[in-house]
N, CA, C, O and CB atoms as a CASP TS submission, in Angstrom:
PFRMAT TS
TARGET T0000
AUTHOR 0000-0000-0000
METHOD Language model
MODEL 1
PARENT N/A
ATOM      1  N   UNK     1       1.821  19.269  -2.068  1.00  0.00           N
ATOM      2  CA  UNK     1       0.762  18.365  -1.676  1.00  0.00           C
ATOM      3  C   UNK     1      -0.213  19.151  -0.798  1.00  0.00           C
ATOM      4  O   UNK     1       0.245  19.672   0.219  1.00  0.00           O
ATOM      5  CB  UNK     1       1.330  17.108  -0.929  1.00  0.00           C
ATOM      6  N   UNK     2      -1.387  19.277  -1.060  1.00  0.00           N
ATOM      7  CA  UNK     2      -2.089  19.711  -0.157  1.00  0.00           C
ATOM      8  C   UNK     2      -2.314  19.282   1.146  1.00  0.00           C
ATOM      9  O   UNK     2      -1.997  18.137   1.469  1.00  0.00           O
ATOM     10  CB  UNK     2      -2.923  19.775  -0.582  1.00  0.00           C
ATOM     11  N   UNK     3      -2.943  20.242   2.125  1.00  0.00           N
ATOM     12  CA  UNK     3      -3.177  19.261   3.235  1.00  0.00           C
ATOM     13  C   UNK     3      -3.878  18.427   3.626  1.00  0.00           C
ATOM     14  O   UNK     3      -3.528  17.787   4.617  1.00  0.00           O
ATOM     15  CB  UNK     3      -3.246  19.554   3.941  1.00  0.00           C
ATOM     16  N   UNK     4      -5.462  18.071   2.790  1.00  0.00           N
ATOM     17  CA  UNK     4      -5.656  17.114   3.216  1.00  0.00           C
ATOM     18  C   UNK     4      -5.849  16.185   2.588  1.00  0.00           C
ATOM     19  O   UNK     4      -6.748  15.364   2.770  1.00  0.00           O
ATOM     20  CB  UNK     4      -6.241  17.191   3.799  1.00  0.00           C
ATOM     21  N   UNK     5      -4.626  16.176   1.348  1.00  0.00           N
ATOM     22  CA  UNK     5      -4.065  14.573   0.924  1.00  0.00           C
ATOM     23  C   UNK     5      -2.937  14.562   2.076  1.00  0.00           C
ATOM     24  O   UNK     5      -3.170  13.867   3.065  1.00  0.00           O
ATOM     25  CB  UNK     5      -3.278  14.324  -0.991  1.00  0.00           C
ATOM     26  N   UNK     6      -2.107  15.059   2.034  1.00  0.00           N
ATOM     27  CA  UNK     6      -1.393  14.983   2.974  1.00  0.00           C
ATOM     28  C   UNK     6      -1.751  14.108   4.269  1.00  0.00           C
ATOM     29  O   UNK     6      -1.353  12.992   4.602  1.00  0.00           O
ATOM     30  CB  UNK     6      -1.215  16.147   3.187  1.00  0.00           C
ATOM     31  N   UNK     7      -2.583  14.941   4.845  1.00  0.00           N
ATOM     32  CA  UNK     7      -3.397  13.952   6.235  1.00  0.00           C
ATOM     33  C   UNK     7      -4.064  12.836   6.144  1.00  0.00           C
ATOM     34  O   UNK     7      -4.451  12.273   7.168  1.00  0.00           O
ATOM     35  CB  UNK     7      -4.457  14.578   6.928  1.00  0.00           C
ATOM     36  N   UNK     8      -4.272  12.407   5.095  1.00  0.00           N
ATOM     37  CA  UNK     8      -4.862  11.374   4.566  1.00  0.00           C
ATOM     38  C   UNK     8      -3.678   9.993   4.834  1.00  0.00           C
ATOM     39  O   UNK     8      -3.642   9.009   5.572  1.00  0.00           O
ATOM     40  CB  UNK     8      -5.251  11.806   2.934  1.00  0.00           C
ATOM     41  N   UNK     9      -2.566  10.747   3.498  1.00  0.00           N
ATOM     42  CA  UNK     9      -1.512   9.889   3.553  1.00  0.00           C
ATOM     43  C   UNK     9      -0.886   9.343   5.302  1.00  0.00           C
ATOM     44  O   UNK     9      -0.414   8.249   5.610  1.00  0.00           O
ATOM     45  CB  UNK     9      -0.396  10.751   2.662  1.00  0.00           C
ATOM     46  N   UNK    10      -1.103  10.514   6.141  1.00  0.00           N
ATOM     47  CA  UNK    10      -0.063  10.668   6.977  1.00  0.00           C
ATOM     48  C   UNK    10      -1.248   9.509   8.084  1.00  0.00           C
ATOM     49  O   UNK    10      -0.557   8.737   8.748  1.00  0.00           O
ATOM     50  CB  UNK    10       0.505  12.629   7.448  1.00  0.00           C
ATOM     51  N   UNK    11      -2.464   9.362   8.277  1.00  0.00           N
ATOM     52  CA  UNK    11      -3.239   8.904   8.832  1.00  0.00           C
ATOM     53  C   UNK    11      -3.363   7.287   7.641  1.00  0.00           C
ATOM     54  O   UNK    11      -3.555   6.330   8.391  1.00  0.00           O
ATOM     55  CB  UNK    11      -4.453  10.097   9.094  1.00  0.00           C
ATOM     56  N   UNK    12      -3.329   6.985   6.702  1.00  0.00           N
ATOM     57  CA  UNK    12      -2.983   5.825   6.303  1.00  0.00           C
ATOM     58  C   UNK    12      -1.555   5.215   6.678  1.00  0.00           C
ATOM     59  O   UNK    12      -1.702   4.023   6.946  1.00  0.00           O
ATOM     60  CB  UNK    12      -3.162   5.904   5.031  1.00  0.00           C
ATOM     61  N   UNK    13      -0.476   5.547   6.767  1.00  0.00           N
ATOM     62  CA  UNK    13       0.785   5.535   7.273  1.00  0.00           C
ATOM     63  C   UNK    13       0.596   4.967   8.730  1.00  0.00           C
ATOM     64  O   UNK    13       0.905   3.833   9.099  1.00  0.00           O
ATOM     65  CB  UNK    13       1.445   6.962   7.190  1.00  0.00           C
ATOM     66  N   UNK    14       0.059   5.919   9.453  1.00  0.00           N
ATOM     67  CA  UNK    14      -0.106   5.475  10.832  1.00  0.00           C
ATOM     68  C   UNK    14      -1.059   4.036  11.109  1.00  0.00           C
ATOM     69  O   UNK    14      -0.736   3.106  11.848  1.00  0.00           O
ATOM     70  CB  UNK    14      -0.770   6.740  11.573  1.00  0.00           C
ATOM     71  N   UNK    15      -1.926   4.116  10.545  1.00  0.00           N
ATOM     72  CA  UNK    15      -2.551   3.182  10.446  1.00  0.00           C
ATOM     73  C   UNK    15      -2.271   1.608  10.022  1.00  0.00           C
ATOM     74  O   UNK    15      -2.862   0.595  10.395  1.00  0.00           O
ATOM     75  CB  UNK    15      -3.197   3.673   9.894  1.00  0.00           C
ATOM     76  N   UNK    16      -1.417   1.726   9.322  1.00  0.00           N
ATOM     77  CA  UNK    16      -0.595   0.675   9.287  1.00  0.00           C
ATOM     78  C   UNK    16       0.563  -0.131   9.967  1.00  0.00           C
ATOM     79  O   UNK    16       0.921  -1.302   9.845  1.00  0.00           O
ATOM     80  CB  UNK    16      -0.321   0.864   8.576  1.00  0.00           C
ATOM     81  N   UNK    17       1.053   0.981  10.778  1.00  0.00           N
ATOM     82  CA  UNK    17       2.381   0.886  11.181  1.00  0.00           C
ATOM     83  C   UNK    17       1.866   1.285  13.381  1.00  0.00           C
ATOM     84  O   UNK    17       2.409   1.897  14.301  1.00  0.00           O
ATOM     85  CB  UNK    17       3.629   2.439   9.941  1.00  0.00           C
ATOM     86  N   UNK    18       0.636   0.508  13.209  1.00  0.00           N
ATOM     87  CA  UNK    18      -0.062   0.201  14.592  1.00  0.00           C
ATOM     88  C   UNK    18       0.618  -0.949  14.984  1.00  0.00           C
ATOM     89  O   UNK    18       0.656  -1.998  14.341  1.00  0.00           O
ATOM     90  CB  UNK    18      -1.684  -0.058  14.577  1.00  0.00           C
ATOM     91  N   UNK    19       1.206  -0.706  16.158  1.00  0.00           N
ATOM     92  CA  UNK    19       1.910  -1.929  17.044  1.00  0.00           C
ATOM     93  C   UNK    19       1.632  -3.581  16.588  1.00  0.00           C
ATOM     94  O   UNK    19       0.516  -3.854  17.030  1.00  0.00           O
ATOM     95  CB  UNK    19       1.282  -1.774  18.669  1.00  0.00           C
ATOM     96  N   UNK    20       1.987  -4.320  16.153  1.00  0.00           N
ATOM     97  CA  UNK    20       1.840  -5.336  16.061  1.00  0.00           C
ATOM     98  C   UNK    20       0.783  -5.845  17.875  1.00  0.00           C
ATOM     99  O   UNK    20      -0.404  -6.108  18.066  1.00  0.00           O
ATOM    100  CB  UNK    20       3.429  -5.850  15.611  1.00  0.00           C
ATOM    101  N   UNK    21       1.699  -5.785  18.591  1.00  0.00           N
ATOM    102  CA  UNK    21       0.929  -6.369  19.898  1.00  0.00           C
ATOM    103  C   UNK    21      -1.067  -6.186  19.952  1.00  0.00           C
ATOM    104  O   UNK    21      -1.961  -6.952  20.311  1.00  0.00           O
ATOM    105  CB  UNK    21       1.728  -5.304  21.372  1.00  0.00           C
ATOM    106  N   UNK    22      -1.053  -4.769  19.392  1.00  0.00           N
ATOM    107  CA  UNK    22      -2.730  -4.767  19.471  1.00  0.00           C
ATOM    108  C   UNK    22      -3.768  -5.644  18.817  1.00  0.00           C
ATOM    109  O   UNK    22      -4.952  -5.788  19.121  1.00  0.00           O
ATOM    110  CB  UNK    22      -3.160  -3.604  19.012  1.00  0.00           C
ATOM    111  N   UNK    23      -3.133  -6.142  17.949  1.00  0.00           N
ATOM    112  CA  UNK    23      -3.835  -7.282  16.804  1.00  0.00           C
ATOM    113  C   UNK    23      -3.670  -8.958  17.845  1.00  0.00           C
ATOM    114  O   UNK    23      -4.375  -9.966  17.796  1.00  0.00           O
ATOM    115  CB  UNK    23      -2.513  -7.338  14.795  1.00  0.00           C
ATOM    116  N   UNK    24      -2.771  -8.729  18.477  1.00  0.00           N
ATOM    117  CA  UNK    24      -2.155 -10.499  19.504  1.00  0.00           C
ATOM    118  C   UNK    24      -3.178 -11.190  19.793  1.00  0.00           C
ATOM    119  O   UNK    24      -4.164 -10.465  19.927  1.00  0.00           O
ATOM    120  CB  UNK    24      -1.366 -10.415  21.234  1.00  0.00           C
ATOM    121  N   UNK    25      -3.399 -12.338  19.960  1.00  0.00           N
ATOM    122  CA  UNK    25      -4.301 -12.816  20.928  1.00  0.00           C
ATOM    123  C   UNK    25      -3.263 -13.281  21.589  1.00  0.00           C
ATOM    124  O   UNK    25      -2.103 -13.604  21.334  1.00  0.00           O
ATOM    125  CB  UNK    25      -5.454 -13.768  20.587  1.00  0.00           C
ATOM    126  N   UNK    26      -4.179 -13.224  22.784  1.00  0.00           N
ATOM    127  CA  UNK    26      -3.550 -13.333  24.445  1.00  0.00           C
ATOM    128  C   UNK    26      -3.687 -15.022  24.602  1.00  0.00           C
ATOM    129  O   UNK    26      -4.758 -15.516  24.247  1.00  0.00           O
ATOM    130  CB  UNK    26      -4.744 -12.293  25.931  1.00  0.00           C
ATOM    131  N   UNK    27      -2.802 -15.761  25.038  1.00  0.00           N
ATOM    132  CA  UNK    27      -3.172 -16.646  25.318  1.00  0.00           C
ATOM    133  C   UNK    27      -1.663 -16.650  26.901  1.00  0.00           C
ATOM    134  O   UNK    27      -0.902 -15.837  27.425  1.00  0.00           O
ATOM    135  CB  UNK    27      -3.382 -17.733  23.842  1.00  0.00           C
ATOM    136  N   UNK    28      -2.143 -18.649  27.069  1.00  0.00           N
ATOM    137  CA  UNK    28      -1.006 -18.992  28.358  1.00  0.00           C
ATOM    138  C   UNK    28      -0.239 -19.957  27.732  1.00  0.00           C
ATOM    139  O   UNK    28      -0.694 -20.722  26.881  1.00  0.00           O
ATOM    140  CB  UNK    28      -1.625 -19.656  29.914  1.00  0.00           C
ATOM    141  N   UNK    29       1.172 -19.954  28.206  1.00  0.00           N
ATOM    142  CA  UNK    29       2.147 -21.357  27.812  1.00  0.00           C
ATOM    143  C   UNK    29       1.096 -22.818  28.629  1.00  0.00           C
ATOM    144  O   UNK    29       0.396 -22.814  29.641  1.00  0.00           O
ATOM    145  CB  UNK    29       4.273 -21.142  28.836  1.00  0.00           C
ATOM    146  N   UNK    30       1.373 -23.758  27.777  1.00  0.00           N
ATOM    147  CA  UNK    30       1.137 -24.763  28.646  1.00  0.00           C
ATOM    148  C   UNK    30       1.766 -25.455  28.918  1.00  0.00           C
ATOM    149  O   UNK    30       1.311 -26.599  28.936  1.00  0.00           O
ATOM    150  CB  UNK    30       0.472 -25.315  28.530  1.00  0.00           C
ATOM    151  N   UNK    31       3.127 -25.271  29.287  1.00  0.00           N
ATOM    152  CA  UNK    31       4.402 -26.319  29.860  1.00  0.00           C
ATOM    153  C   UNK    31       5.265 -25.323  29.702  1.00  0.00           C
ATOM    154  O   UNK    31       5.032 -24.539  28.782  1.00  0.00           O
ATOM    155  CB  UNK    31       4.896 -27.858  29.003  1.00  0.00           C
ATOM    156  N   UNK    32       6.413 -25.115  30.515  1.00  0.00           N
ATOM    157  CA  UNK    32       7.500 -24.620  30.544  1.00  0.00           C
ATOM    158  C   UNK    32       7.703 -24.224  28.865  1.00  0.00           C
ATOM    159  O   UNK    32       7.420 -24.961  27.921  1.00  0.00           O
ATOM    160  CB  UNK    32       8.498 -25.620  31.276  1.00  0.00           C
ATOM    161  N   UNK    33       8.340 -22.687  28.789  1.00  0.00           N
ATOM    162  CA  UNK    33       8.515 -22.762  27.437  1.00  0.00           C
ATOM    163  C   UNK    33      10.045 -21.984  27.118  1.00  0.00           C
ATOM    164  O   UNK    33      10.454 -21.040  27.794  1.00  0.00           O
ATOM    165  CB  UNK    33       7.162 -22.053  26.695  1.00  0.00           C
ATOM    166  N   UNK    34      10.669 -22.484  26.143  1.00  0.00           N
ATOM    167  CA  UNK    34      12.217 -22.156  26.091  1.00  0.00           C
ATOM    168  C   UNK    34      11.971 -20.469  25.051  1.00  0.00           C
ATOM    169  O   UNK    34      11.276 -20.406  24.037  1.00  0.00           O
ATOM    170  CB  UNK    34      13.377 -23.828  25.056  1.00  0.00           C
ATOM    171  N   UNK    35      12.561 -19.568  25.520  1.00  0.00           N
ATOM    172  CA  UNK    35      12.073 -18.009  24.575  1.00  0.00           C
ATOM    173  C   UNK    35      13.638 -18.273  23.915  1.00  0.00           C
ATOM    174  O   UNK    35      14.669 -18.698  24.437  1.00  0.00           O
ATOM    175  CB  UNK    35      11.696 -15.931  25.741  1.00  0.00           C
ATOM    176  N   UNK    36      13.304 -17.794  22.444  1.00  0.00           N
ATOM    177  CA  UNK    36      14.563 -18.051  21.680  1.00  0.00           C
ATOM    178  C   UNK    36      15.001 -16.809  20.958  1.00  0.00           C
ATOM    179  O   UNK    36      14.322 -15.891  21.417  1.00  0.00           O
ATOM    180  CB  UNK    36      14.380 -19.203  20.660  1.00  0.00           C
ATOM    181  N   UNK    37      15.830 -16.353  20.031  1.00  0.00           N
ATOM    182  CA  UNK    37      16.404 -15.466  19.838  1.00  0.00           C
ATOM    183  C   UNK    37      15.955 -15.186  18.090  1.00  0.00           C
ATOM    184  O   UNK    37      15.912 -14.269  17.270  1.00  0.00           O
ATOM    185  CB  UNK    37      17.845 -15.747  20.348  1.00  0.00           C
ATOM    186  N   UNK    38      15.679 -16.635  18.202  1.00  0.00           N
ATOM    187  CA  UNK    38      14.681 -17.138  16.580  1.00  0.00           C
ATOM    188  C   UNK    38      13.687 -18.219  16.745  1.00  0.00           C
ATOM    189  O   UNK    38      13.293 -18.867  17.714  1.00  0.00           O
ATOM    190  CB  UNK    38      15.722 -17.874  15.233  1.00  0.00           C
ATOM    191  N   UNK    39      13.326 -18.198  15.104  1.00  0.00           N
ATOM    192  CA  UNK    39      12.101 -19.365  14.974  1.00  0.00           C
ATOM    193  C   UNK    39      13.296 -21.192  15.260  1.00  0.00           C
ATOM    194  O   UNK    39      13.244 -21.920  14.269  1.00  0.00           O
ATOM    195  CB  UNK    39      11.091 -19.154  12.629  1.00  0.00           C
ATOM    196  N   UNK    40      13.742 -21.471  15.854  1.00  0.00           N
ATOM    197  CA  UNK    40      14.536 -22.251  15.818  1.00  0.00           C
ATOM    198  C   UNK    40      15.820 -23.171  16.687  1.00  0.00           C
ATOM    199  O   UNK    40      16.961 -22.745  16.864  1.00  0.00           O
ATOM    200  CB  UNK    40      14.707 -21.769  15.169  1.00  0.00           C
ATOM    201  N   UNK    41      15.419 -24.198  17.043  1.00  0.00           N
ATOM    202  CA  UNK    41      16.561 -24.656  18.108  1.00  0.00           C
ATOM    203  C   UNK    41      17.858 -23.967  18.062  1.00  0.00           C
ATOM    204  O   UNK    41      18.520 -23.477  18.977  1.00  0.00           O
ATOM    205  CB  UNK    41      16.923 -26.125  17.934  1.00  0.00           C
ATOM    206  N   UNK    42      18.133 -24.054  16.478  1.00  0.00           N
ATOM    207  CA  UNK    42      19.846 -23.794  16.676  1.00  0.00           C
ATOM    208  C   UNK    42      19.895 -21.973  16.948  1.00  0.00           C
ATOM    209  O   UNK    42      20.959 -21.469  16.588  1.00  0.00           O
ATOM    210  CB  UNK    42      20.961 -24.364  14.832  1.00  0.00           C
ATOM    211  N   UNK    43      18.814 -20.958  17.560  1.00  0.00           N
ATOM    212  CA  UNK    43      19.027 -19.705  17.717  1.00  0.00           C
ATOM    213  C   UNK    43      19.170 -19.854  19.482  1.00  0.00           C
ATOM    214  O   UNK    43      18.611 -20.634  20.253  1.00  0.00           O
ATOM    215  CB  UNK    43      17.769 -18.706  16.975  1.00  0.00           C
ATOM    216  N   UNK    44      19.974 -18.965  19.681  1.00  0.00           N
ATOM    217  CA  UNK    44      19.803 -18.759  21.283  1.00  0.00           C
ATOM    218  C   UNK    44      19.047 -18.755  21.916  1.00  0.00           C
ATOM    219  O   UNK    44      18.127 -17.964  21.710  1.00  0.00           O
ATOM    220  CB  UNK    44      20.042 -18.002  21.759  1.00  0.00           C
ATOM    221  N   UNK    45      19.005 -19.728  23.161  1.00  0.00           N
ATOM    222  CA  UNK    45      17.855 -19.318  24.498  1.00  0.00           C
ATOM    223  C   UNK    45      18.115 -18.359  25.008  1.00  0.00           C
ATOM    224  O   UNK    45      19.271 -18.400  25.428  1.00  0.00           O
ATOM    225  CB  UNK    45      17.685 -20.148  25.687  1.00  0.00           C
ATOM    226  N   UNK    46      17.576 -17.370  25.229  1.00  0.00           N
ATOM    227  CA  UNK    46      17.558 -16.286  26.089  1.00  0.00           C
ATOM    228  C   UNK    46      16.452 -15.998  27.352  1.00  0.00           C
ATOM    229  O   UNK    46      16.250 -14.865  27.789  1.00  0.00           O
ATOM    230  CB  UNK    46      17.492 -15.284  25.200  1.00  0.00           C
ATOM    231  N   UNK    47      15.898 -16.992  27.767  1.00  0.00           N
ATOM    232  CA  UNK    47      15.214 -17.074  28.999  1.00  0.00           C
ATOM    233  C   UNK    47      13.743 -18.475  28.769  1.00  0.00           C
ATOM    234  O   UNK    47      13.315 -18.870  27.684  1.00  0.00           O
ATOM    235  CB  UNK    47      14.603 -15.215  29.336  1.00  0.00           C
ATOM    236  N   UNK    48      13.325 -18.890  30.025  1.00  0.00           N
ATOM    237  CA  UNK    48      12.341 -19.786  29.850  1.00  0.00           C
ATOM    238  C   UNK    48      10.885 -19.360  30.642  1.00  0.00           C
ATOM    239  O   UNK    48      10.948 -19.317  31.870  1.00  0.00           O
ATOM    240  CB  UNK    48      12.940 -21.127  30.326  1.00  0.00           C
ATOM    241  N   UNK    49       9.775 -19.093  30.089  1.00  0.00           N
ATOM    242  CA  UNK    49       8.516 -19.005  30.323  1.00  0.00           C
ATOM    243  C   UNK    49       7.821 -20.427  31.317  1.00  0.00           C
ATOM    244  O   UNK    49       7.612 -21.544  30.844  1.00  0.00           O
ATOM    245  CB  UNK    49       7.930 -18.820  28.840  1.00  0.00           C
ATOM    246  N   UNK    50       7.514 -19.944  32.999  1.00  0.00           N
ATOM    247  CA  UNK    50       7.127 -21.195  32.971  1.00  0.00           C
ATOM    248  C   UNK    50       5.349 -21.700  32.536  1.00  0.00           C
ATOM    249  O   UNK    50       4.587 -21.011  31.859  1.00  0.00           O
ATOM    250  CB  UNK    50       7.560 -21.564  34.372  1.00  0.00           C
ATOM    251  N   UNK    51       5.113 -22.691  32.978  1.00  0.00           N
ATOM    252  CA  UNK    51       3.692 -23.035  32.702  1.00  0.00           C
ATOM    253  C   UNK    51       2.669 -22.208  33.177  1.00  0.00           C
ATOM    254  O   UNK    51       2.958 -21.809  34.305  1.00  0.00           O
ATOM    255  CB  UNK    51       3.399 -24.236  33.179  1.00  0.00           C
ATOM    256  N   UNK    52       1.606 -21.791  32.787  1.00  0.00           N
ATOM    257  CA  UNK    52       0.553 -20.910  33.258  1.00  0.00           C
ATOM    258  C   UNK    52       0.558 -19.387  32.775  1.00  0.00           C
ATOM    259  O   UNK    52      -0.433 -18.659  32.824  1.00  0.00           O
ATOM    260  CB  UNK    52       0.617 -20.939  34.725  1.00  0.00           C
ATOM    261  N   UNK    53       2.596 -18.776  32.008  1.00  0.00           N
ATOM    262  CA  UNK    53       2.154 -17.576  31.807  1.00  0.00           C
ATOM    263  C   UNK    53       1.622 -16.745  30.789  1.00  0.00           C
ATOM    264  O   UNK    53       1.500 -17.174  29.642  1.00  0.00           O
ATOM    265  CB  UNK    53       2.806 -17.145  32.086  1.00  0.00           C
ATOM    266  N   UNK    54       1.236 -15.386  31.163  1.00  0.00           N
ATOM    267  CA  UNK    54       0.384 -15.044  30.211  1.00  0.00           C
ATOM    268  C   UNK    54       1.007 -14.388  29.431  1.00  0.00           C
ATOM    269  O   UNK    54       1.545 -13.342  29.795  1.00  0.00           O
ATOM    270  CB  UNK    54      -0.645 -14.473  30.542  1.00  0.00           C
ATOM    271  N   UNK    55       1.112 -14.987  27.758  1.00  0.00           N
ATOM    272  CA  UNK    55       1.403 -14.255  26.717  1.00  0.00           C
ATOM    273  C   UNK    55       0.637 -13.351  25.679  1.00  0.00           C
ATOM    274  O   UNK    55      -0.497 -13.036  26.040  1.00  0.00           O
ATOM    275  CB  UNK    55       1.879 -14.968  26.206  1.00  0.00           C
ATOM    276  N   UNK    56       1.080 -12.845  24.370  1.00  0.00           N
ATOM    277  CA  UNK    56       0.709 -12.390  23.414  1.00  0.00           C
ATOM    278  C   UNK    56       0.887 -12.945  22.111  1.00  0.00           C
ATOM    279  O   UNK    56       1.603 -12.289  21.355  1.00  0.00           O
ATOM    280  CB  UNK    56       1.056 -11.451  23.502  1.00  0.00           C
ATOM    281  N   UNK    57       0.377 -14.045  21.664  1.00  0.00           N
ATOM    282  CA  UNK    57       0.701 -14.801  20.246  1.00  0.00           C
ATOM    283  C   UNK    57       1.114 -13.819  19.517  1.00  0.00           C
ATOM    284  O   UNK    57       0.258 -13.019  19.896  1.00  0.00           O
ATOM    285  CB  UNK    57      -0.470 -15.558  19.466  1.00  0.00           C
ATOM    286  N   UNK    58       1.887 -13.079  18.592  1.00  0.00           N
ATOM    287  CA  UNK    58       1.714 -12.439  17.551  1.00  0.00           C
ATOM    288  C   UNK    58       1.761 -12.912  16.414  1.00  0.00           C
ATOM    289  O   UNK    58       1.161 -12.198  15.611  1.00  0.00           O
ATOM    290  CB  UNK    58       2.302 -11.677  17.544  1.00  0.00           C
ATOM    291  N   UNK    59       2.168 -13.726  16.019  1.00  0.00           N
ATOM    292  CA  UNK    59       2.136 -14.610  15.048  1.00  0.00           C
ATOM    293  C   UNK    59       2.944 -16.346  15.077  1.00  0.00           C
ATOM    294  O   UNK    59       3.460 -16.768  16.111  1.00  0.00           O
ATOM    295  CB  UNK    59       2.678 -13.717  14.031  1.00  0.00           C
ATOM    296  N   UNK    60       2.921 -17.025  13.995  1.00  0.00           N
ATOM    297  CA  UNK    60       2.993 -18.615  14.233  1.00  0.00           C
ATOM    298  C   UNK    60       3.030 -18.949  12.810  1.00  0.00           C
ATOM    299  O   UNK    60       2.314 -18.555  11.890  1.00  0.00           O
ATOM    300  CB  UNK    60       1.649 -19.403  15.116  1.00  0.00           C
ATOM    301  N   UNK    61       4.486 -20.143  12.836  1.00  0.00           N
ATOM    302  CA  UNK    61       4.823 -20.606  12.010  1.00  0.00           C
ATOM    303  C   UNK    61       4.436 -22.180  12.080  1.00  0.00           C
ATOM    304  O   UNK    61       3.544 -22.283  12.921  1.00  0.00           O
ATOM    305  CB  UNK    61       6.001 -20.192  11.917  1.00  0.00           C
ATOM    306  N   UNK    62       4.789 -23.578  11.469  1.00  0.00           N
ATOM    307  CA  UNK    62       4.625 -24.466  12.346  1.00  0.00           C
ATOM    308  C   UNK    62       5.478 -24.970  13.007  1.00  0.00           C
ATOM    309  O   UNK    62       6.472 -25.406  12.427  1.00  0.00           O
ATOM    310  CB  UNK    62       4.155 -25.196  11.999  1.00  0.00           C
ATOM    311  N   UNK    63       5.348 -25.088  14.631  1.00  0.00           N
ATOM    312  CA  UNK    63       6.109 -25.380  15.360  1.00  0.00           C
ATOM    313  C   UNK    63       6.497 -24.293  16.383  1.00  0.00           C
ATOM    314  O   UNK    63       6.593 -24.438  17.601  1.00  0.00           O
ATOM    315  CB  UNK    63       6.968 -25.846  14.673  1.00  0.00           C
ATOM    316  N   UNK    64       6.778 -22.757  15.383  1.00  0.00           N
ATOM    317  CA  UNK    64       7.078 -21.765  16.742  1.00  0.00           C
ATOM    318  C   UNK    64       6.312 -20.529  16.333  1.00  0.00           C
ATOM    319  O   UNK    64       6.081 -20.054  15.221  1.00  0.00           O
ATOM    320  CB  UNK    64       8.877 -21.336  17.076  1.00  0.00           C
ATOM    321  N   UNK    65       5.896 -20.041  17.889  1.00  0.00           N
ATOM    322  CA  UNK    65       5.264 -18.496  17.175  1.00  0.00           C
ATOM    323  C   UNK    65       6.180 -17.523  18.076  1.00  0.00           C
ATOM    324  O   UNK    65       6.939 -17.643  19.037  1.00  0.00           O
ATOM    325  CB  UNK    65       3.193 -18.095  17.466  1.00  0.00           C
ATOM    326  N   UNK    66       5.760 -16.626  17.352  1.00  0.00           N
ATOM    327  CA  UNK    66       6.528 -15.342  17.675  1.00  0.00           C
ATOM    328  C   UNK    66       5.327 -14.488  19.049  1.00  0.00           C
ATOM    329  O   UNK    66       4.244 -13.992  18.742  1.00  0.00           O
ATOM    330  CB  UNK    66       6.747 -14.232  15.835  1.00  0.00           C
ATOM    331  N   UNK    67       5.954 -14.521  20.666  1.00  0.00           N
ATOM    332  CA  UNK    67       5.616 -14.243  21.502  1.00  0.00           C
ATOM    333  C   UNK    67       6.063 -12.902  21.922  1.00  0.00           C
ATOM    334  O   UNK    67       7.125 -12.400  21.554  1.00  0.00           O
ATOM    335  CB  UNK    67       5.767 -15.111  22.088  1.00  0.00           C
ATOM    336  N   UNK    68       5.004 -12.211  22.895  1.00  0.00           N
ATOM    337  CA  UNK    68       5.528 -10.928  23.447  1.00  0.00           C
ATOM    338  C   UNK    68       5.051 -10.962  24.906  1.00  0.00           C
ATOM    339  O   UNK    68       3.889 -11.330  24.737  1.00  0.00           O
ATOM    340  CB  UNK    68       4.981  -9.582  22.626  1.00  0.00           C
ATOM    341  N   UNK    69       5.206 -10.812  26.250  1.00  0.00           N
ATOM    342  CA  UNK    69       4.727 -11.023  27.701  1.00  0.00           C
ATOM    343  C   UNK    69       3.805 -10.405  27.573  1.00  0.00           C
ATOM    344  O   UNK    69       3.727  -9.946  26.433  1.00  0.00           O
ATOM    345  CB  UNK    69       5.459 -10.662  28.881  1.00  0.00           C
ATOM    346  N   UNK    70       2.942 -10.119  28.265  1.00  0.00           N
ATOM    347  CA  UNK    70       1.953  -9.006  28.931  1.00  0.00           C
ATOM    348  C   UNK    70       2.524  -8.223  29.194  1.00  0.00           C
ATOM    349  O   UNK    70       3.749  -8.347  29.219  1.00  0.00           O
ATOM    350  CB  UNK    70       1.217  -9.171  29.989  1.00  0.00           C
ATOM    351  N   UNK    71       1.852  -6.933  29.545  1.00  0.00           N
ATOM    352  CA  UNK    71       2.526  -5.609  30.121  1.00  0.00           C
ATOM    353  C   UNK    71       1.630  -5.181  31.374  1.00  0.00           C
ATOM    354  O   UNK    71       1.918  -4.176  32.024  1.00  0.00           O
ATOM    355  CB  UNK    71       2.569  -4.295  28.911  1.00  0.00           C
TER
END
């Protein structure tokens, strides 16, 4: 393969495989929120978000989206 198919490939690759978080919109919980282990009551709570904090939507099903904190 030459190199600059190569770099091509290797810079399409990367390009794709860009953090999910950079695409997020930022938003805030608005009521206490239960963080789960899945999209789903019956998955584990593993901690609760209270009202006001600031998240990262990354994506949304109906009913639950998939959150990440701020950094």
């Amino acid at each position: 393969m030459s190199n600059n198919l190569l770099s091509a490939v290797l810079i399409s690759i990367g390009l794709f495989a860009w953090p999910a978080s950079a695409f997020a919109d930022a938003g805030y919980t608005t009521g206490n929120v239960n963080l789960r282990t899945g999209p789903g009551a019956n998955y584990a709570r593993v901690g609760t978000l209270p009202e006001g904090t600031l998240i990262n939507v990354l994506g949304c099903q109906p009913s639950w989206c998939h959150v990440a904190l701020q950094s």
